[in-house]
C-alpha positions in Angstrom: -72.9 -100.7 39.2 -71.5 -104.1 39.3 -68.9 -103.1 37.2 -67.9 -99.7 39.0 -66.9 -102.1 42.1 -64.9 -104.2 40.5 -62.6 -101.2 39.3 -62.9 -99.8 42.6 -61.8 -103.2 44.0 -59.3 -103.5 41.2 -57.6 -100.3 41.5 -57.6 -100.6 45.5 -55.4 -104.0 45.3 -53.0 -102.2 42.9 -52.2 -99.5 45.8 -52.1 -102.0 48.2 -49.5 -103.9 46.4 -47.5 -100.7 45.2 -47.2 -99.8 49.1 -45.8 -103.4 50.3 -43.3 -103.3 47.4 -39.9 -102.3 48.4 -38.8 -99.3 47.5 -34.8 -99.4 45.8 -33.0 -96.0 46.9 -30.9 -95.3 43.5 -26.6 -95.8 43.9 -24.9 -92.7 45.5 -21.8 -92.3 43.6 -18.8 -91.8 46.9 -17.1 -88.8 46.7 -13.1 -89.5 46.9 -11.3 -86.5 48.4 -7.8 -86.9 46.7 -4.4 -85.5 49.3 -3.7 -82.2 48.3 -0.6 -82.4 45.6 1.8 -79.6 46.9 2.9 -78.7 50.4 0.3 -77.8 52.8 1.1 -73.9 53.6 -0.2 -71.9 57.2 -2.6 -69.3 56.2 -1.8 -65.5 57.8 -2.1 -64.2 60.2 1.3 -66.1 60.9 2.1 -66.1 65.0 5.6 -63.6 65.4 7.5 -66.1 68.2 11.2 -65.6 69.4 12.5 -68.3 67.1 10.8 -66.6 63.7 7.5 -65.6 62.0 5.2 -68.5 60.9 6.9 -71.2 58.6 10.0 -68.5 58.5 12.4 -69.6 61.2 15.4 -68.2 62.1 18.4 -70.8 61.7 17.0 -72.5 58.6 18.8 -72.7 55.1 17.8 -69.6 52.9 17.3 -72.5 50.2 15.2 -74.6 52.0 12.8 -71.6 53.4 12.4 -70.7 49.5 10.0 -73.8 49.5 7.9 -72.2 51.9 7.1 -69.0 49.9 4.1 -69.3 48.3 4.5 -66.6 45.8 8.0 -68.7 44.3 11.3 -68.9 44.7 12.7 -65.3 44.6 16.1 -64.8 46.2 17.8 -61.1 46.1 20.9 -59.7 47.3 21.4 -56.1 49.0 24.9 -55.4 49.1 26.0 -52.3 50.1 29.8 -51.9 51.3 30.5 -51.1 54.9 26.8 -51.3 55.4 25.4 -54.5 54.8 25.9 -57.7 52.3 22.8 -59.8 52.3 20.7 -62.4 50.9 16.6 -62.0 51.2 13.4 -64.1 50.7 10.5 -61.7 50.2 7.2 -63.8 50.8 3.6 -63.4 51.5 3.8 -60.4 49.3 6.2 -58.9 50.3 4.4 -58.4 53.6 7.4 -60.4 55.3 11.3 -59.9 54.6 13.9 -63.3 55.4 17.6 -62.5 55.5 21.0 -63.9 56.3 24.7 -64.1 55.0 24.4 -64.7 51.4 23.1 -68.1 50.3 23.7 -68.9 54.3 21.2 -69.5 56.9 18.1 -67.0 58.1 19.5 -64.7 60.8 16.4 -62.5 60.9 12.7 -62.6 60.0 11.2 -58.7 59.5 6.9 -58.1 59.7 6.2 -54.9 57.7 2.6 -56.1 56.3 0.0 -55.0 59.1 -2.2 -58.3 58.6 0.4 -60.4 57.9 1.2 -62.1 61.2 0.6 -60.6 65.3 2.3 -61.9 68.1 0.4 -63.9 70.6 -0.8 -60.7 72.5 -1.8 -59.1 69.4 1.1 -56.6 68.8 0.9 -56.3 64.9 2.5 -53.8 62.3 -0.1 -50.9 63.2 -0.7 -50.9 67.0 0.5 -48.2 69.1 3.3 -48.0 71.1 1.0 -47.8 73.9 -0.9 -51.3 72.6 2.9 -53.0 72.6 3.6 -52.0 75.7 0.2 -53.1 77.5 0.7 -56.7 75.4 5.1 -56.9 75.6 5.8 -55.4 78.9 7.8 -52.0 79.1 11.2 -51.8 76.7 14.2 -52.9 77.9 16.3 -49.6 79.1 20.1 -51.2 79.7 22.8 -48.7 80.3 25.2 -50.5 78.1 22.8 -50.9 75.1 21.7 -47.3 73.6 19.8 -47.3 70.4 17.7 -45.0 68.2 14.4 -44.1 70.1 12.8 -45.2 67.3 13.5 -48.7 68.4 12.2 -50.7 71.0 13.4 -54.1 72.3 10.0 -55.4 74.7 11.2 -56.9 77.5 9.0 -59.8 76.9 10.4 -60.6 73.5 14.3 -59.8 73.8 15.5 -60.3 70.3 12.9 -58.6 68.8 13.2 -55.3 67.1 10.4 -53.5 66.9 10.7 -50.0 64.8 8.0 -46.9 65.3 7.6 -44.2 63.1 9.3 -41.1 63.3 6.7 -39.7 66.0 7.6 -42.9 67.8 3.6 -43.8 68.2 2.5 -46.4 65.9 5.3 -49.8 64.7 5.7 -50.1 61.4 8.1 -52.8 61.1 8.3 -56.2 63.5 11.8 -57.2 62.9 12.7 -61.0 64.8 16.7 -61.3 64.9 19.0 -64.2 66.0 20.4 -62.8 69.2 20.9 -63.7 72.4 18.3 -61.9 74.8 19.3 -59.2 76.7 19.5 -59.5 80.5 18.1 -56.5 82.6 21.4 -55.3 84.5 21.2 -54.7 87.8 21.4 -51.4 88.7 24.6 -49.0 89.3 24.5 -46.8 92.2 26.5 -44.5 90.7 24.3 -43.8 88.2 22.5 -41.4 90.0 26.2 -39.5 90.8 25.4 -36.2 88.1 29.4 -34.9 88.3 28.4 -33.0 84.9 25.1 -31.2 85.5 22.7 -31.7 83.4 22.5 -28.1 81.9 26.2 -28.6 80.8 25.4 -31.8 79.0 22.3 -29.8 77.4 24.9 -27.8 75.8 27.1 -30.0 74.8 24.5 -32.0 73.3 22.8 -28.7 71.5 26.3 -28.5 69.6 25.8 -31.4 67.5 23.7 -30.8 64.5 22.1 -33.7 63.0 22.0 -35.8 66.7 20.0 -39.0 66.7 20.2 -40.2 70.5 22.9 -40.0 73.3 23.4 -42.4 75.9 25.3 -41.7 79.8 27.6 -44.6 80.8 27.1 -43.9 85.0 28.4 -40.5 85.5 31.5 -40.3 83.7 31.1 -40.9 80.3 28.7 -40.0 77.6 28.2 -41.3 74.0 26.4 -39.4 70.9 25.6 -40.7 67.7 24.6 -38.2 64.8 23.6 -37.5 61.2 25.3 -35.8 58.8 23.2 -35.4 55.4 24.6 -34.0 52.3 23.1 -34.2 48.9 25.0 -37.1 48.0 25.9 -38.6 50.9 24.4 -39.7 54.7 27.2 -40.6 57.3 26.6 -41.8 60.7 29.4 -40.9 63.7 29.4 -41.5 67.2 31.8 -39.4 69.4 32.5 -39.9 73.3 33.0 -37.9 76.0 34.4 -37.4 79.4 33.5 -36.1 82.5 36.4 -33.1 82.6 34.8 -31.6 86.1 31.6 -29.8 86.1 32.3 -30.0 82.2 32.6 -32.6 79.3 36.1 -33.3 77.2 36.0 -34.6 74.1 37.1 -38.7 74.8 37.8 -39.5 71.4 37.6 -37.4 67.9 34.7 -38.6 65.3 34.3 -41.8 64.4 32.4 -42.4 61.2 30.0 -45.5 61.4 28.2 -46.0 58.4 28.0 -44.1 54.8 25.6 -44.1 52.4 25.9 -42.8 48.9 23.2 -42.1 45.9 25.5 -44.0 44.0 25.0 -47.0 46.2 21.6 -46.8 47.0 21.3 -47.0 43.4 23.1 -50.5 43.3 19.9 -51.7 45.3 17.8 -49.8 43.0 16.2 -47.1 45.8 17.3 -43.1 46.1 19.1 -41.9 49.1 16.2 -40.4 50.7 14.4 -43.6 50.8 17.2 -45.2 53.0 17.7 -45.0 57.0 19.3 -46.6 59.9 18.1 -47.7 63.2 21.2 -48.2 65.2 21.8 -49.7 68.3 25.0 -50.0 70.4 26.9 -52.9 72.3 29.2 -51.3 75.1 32.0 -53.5 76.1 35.1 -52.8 78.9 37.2 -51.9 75.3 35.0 -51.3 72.8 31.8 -50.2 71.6 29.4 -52.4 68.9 27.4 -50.8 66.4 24.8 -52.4 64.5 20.9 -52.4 63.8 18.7 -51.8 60.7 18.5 -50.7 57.4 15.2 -49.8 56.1 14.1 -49.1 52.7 10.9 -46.8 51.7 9.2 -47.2 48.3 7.3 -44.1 48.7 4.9 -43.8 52.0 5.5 -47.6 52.4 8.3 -49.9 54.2 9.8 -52.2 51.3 12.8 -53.6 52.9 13.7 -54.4 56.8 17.3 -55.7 56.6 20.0 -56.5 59.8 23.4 -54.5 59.1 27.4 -55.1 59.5 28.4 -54.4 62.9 31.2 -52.0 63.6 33.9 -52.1 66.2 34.9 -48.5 67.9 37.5 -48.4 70.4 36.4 -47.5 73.3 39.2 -45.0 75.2 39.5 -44.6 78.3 42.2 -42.4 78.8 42.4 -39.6 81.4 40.1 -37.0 80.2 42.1 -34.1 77.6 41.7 -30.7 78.5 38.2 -29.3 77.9 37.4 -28.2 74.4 33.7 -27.4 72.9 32.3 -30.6 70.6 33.1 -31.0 66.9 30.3 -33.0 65.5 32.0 -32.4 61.8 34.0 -35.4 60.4 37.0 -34.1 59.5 39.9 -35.7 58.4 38.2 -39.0 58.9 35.0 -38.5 56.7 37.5 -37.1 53.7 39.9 -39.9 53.8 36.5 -41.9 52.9 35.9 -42.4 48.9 32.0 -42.8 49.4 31.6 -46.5 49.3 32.3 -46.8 52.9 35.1 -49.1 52.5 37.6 -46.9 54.4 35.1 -45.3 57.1 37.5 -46.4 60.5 39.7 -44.1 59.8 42.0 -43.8 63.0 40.0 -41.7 65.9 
């Protein structure tokens, strides 16, 4: 019994001693986090401002923006005479088109991924033309700048150019130009002064197959820009018109704008069908600006979003000629052209 208690006794001073010890915690090794190696890069969605798209801004070297491409340096060139002559970044891929004068400076950023980037309000390749114009504010409708109504510059984002489908219900592209933003005129009372009525300019209209849009400078003048497709060949021409009485006189004969060919569409590797202009027009006291978009399809989907050459048309004035019914053909000017474009201003 004796000898049980002095185990007991034994064994109870060895806990006692093991809990008074001090316990040593073992050495944590300290993580080192290391600076990350390579530029640090904005994830998407990227935020579509007025000065560019994310990283992309507009006014930066093409060669310095091809550091901001995550998928590499890959610099193109889409040159098509008369049309347009441009250099282009394609990043996030090729979700978001970067263009300017070759090798020159970015002069426009284009959206045509639909999770890519948003503006602040939301608007993103795939909302409604209802949902842009809840988040933009209405589109800007100036007199003196017509355009396809397929395009739609929001008054609350002036230089950008946002493109709808064909239904004109849903954007598909988000294109961010270096422009100065368009001031809302005031407007003309004599706007409202219908010399021509409007069944007359129905009919005149109705004459021109292939129209694309028409614009009414005050009551006096009118301006309509059509399509002519052939199997070969797409030519743009724009034609004025002047108030002649209760009737409208051809202003000036058909001006061809732009031309494309399959053999140049080939040069940029696409087909003729895949290739399409969203113009829009700069009226001046002498002259009328043409420019816009080019747009490229690769099947269903946008590939390419790219800002064209502009075009200068004379803008007559003259007294009106005798009343005579619209000729939307070319004519003379469409066959002195030799397809590439190059000679398209032929004399109205």
């Amino acid at each position: 019994m004796t000898r049980v208690l002095l185990v007991m006794v034994a064994l109870a001073a060895c806990s006692e001693r093991d809990r008074d010890a001090p316990r040593v915690e073992p050495e944590r090794q300290h993580r080192v986090i290391e600076p990350p190696s390579g530029p640090v890069r904005p994830l998407p969605p990227h935020a579509i401002r007025a000065d560019g798209v994310g990283p992309y801004r507009l006014g930066a070297a093409l060669d310095e923006l091809v550091g901001e491409l995550p998928s590499g340096p890959r610099i193109e060139t889409i040159d098509i005479p008369g049309v347009a002559q441009r250099s282009i970044l394609r990043g996030e891929d090729d979700a978001i088109v970067i263009g300017g004068e070759p090798r020159g400076k970015a002069s426009f950023v284009a959206v045509i991924g639909s999770d890519i980037a948003r503006t602040e309000s939301g608007v993103h390749v795939g909302s409604t033309r209802d949902e842009l114009v809840r988040a933009l504010g209405a589109p800007i409708d100036d007199p003196e700048r017509p355009h396809d109504p397929r395009l739609v510059v929001p008054s609350e984002l002036r230089n950008a150019r946002v493109l709808l489908d064909d239904d004109r219900d849903r954007v598909i592209a988000i294109a961010i130009v270096d422009e100065a933003a368009r001031a809302v005129p005031p407007p003309d009372p004599t706007d409202h002064d219908d010399r021509v009525p409007a069944a007359e300019t129905e009919r005149t209209l109705a004459r021109i197959p292939g129209l694309v849009f028409h614009a009414a400078l005050g009551h006096d003048e009118l301006i309509a820009v059509w399509r002519t497709d052939e199997p070969q060949q797409r030519t743009w021409a724009l034609r004025t018109f002047r108030a002649d009485g209760a009737h409208w006189a051809a202003a000036m004969d058909a001006y061809p704008l732009y031309q494309l060919s399959a053999q140049t569409a080939r040069w940029i590797g696409a087909d003729l069908r895949d290739l399409d202009l969203y113009l829009d027009l700069h009226v001046r006291p002498d002259s009328i600006e043409v420019g816009g978009l080019l747009t490229r399809r690769i099947g269903a989907k946008l590939h390419d979003v790219v800002v064209i050459s502009t075009v200068q048309v004379p803008r007559r004035r003259a007294k009106s000629a005798p009343p005579e019914a619209p000729d939307a053909g070319l004519g003379q000017a469409a066959s002195d052209s030799d397809g590439s474009g190059s000679d398209r201003h032929a004399s109205p």
